[in-house]
C-alpha positions in Angstrom: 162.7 38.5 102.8 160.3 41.2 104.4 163.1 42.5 106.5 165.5 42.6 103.7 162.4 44.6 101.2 162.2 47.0 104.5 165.7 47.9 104.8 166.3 48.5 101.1 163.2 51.0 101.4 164.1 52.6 104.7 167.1 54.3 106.3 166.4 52.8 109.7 168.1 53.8 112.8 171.4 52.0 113.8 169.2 50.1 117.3 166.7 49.5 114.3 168.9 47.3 112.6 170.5 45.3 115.2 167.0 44.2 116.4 166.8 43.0 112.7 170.3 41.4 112.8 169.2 39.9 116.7 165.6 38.4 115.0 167.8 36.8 111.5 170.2 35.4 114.0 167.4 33.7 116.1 166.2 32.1 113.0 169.9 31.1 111.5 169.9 27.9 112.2 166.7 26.9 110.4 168.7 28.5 107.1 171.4 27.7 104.8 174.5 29.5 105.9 175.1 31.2 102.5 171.4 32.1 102.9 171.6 33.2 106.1 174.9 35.2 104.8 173.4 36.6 101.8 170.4 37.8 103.7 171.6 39.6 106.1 173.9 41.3 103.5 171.2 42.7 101.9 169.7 44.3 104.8 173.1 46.1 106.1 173.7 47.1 102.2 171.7 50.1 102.1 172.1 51.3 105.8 174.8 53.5 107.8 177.1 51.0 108.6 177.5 50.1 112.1 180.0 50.4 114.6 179.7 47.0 116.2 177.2 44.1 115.7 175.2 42.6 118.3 176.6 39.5 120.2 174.1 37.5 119.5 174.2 38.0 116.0 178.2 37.4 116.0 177.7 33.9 117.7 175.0 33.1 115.4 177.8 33.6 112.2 180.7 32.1 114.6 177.9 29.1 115.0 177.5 28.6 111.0 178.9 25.0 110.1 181.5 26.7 107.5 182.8 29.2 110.1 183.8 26.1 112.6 185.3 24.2 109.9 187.4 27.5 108.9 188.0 27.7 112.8 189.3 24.2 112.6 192.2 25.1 110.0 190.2 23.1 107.3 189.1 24.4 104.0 185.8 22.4 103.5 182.1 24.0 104.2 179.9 21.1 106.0 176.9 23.0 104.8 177.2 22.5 101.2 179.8 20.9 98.7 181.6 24.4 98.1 184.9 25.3 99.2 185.0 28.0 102.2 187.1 29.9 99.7 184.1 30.0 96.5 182.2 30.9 99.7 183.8 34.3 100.7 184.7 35.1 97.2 180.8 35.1 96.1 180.2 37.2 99.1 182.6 39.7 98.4 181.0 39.9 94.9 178.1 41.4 97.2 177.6 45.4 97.2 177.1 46.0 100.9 179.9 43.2 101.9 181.7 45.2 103.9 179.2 46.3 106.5 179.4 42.7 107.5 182.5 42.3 107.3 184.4 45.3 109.0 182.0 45.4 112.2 183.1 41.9 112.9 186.6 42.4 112.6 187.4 43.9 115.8 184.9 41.1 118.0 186.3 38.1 115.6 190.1 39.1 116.9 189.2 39.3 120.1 188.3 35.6 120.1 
């Protein structure tokens, strides 16, 4: 929550906030994934979005329980009772959604 208050106050430098993303994705697992996702939304919100996301950070959101079930080819989140599809829907309802999204593009293709 204190890095999320910080960015919405601050324009922080681009190595600023992937130290943030690197320290949230260190602590993912101890989260909720839509917590974890709704977090780290609000920090890259009100920042310059970024070019590319630290790898770190990308295997921490690869590593979320809903992601491997979506890698799977099924439709059902492990980490709650929602569907994966009530999941990215409420996260597109998100200002900022895109700066999460369109960074990871490129990395998540790759894969």
């Amino acid at each position: 929550m204190l890095l999320s208050s910080l960015s919405q106050k601050c324009l922080l430098q681009s190595p600023a906030v992937k130290v943030i993303l690197g320290a949230m994705a260190s602590c993912s697992s101890r989260v909720a994934p839509q917590q974890f996702v709704n977090a780290t939304i609000s920090v890259l919100s009100p920042q310059d979005q970024l070019d590319e996301l630290p790898g770190p950070f990308i295997q921490a959101v690869l590593g979320l329980p809903w992601v491997f079930i979506l890698k799977q080819g099924f439709l059902i989140n492990l980490g709650t009772d929602r569907d994966i599809h009530e999941i990215i829907l409420d996260m597109t309802l998100w200002s900022g959604f895109e700066k999460l999204i369109n960074p990871m593009i490129s990395p998540l293709v790759d894969r």
